[in-house]
N, C-alpha and C positions, 0 to 999 in steps of 0.2 A: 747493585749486581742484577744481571737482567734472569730473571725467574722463567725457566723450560722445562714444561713438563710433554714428556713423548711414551703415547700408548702406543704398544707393539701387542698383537694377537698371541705370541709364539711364550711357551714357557721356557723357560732358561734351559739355555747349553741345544736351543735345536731351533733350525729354520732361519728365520727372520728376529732373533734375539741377539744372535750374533751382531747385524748391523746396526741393530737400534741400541746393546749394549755400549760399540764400537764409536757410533757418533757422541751418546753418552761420552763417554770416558772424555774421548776429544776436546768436545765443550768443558767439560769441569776443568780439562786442564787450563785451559784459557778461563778462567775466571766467570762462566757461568754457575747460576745454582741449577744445577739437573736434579728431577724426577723420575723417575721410568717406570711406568706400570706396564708388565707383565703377568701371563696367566701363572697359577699354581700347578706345579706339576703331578698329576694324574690322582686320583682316587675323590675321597669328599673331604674338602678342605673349604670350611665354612669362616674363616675370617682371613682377613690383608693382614701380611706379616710385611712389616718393614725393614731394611735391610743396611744399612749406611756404608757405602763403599770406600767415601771418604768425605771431610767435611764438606762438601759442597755436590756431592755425588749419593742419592739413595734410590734402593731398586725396591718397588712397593708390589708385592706377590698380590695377587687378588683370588679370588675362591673360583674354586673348580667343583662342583657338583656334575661329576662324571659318571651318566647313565651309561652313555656308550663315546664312541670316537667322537658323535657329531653332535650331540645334545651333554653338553658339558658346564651350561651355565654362563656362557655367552653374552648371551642379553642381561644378564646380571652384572657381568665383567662392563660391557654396553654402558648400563647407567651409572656404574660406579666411578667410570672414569667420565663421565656427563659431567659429573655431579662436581667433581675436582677442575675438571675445566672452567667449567662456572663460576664458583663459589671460588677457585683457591689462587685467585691473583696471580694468575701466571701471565708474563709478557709474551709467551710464544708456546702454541699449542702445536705438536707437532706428529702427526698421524702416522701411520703404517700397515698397508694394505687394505683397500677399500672393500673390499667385496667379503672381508670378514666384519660379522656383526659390531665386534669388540669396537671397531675404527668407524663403520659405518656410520652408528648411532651417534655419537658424540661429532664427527666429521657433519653429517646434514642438518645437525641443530647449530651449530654455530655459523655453519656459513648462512642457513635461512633465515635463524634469529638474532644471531648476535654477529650481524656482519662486519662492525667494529673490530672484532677479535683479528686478532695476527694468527692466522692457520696454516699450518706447512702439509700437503700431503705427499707423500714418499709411495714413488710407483716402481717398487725392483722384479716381479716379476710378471710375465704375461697370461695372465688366466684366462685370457677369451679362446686360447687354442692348449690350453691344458690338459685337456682332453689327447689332445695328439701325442701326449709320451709314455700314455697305461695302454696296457693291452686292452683289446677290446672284446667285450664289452665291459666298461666299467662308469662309475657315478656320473663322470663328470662327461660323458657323452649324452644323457638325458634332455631334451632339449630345454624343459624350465631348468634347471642349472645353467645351460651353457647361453640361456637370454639372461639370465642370471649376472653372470660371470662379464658379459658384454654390457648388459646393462650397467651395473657397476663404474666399468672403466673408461666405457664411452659417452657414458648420460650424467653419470654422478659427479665424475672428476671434471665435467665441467666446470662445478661451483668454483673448482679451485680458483687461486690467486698467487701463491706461491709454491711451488713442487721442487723437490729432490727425487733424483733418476740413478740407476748403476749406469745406463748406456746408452749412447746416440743415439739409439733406436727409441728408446721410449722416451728422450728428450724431444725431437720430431713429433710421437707420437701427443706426447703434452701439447705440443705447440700447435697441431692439428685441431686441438680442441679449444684453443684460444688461451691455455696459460703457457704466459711466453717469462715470464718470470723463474726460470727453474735454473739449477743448479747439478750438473753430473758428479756425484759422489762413489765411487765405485767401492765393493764392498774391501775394506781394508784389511789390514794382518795384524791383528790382538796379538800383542808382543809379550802379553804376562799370561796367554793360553797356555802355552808349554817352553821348556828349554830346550834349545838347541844344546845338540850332543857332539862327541866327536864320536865318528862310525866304526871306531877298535873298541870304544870302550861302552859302547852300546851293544856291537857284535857279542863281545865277553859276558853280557851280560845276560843276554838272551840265546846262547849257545850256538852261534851260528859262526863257522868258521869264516875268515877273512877272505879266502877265493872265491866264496859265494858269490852268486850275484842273484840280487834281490831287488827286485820292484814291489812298488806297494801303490794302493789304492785303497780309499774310505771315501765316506761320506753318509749321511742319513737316510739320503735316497740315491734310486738308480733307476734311469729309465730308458726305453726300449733299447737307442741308438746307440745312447750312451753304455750299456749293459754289454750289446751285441759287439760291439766295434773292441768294448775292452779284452773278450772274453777272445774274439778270433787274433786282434795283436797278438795277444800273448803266445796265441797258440801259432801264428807264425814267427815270433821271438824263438822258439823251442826248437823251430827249423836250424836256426843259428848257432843257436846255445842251447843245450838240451839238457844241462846242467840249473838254469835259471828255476826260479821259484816267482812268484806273485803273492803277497802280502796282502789280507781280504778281511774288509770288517765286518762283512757279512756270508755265512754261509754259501758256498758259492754253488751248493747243489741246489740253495732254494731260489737263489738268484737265476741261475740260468732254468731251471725250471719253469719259473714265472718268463723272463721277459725270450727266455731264448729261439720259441717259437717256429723249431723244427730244424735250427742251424744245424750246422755237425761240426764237432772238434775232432780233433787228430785222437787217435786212442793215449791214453797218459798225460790227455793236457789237465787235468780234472785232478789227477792225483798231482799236480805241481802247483797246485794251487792251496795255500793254507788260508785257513780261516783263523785270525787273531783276534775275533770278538771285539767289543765296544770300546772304542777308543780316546782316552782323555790325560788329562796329567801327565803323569810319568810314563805309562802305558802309551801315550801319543810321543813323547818325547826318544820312549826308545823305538819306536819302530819306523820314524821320521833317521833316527839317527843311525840307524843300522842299515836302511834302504840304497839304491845305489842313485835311485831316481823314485821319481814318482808318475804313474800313467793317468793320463786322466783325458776322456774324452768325449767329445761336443758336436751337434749338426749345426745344419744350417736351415733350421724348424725355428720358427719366430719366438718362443719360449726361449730357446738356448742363444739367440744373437740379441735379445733382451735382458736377460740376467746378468751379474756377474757373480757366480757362486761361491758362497763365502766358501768352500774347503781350498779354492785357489790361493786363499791369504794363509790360511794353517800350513799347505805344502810349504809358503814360503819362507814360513815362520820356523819351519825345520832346517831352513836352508838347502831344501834339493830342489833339485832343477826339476819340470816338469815335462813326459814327452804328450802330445800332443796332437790328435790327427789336426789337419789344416783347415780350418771353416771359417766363417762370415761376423762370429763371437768379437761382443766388448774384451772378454778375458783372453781370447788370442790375439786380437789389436797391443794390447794393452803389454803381453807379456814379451813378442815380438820386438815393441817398443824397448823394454830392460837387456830384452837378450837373455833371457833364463829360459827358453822353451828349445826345445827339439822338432821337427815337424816335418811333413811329409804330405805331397797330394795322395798317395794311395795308403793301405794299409802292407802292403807288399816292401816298398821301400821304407817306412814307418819304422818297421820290424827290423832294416837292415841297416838303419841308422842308428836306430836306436842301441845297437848292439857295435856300431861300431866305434858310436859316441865313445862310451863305457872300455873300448879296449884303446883308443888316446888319451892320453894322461893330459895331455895340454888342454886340449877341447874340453876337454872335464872339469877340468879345474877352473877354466873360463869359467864353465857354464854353473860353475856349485859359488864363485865370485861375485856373479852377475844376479842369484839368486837373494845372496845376503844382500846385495845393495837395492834391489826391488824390495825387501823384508822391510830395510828404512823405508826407502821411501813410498812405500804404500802403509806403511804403519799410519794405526787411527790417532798419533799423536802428531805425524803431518797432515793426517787429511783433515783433522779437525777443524786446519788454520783457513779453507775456502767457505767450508761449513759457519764459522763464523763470520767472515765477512758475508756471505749469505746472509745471514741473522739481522747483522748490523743493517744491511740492506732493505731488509724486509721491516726493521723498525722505525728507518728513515721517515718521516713527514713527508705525506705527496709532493709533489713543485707543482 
């Protein structure tokens, strides 16, 4: 049985855990033994708790000594997972995100010393211009950071030899730097995250009558374009329907506060907007399932036509369709291909699509059809099956 062990920075349930849980899974189903080191989530948590997900599948917490946000015991997390690279006889070490300590550490000791080793690094998002989606002024505009940041992804991931990508873009960009070995894995849809609902018996549940119409939007973060574009759709949605609501996982006076930067919304677009707090389990299953759609939107800023964000796989894992302004994204490549997105070049038409979508029952139904069959087939139990032959490849004897 071929032995993979894959450190991820991100502690469970946020970020970058998703995909490295995700490929996890994948592989154990195909008869890998997987590992996964993961950080501990938040406070002082001084030893690795192991976690066994299934007999060939375990998730290994490692210590968090959390002074603040950015001194949290890192370089701790660093050598611990060194130390199991080395020492624990694994066939395939496989990385995720370089420019954190956690991946860097153990990433430049094995390719410099032990260049033997089968190393995989995984590049899903673009930190050299990450800086361009916080208001400014903020950390990651400082210039050692952002040689930082660059340095990392343009000096380090040289060493690579084999790489996994979300998107054409950073497949290019790999190949730029001489690893031409990679793999496009896009980030998939965890089908045991939540259940799909039907939307009368979700609606009943959460009190919201059936004439409703109800968009919804989540995710961990939100930034500028993406913040700005949701907040004016909506509020040109209200043009149409003035009756509609927006479903928000985040406070949306502190959201628009923070990223909204002088916009203006119509007066009462503010109060149609509810805030449903943190969303998981059951709590994600009824609000996916009571929604009529899902909004979610993206520029054409090298960050966002690089990524493809795992909350795309959860929409679809609810089975709703997504609306979608039009841009240059892996994730609107990707969903256009299924046929579950809604789309528009302006945010004008956007709003009057999207509102007309929802008043055809055909078009609807298409689009809520074509959503569950993208849920298959991006699920991490078919994406698994490239990710292995990947593997098998990457253990192949030179010729």
């Amino acid at each position: 049985m071929t032995r993979v062990l894959l450190i991820e920075p991100c502690f469970e349930n946020y970020g970058g855990y998703y995909r490295a849980f995700g490929m996890a899974r994948g592989l154990a189903l195909r008869g890998f033994d997987v590992t996964l080191l993961i950080s501990a989530r938040g406070g002082w948590v001084t030893r690795c708790e192991k976690t066994a997900v299934s007999a060939n599948l375990r998730i290994v917490k490692l210590p968090r000594l959390q002074l603040n946000p950015w001194i949290n015991g890192r370089l701790l997390r660093a050598f611990i997972g060194l130390f199991m690279a080395v020492f624990g006889r694994y066939d395939i070490v496989h990385v995720f995100t370089v420019v954190q300590f956690e991946t860097l550490v153990p990433f430049l000791f094995l390719r410099l010393f032990m260049p033997w080793k089968k190393v995989v690094l995984d590049w899903d998002d673009y930190w050299t211009e990450v800086h361009t989606q916080h208001p400014s002024p903020n950390l990651f505009e400082h210039p050692a950071v952002r040689w930082y940041m660059r340095f990392c992804e343009y000096r380090v991931q040289r060493l690579a030899r084999h790489g996994t990508v979300t998107s054409e873009y950073l497949k290019d960009e790999f190949a730029g730097l001489g690893v031409t070995h990679t793999v496009k894995i896009i980030n998939g849809v965890d089908t045991a995250q939540c259940e799909a609902m039907d939307r009368s018996a979700a609606r009943r549940e959460l009190g919201i009558a059936e004439e409703e119409t109800v968009f919804l939007s989540f995710g961990n973060s939100f930034h500028k374009e993406r913040t700005v574009w949701l907040f004016k759709l909506f509020d040109m949605i209200l043009e149409h329907a003035p009756e509609a609501r927006l479903h928000l996982n985040i406070a949306p006076d502190e959201l628009w506060g923070k990223y909204g930067g002088g916009e203006r919304l119509r007066p009462g677009t503010m109060e149609r907007i509810r805030h449903v707090g943190y969303l998981s389990g059951r709590a994600l299953s009824l609000q996916l399932g009571a929604c009529d759609a899902v909004i979610f939107m993206m520029s054409d800023s090298k960050p966002d036509v690089a990524c493809f964000p795992t909350r795309v796989g959860t929409f679809l894992n609810g089975g709703r369709f997504i609306i979608m302004n039009r841009n240059g994204s892996e994730a609107m490549r990707t969903l256009l291909e299924l046929g579950c997105v809604v789309t528009a070049d302006s945010l004008p038409d956007l709003a009057r699509c999207a509102v007309e979508v929802l008043a055809d029952t055909s078009e609807r139904e298409r689009l809520e059809a074509a959503a569950l069959r993208a849920r298959s087939a991006l699920s991490w139990e078919q994406l698994g099956a490239p990710l292995a032959e990947f593997y098998r490849e990457t253990l192949a004897p030179a010729r």
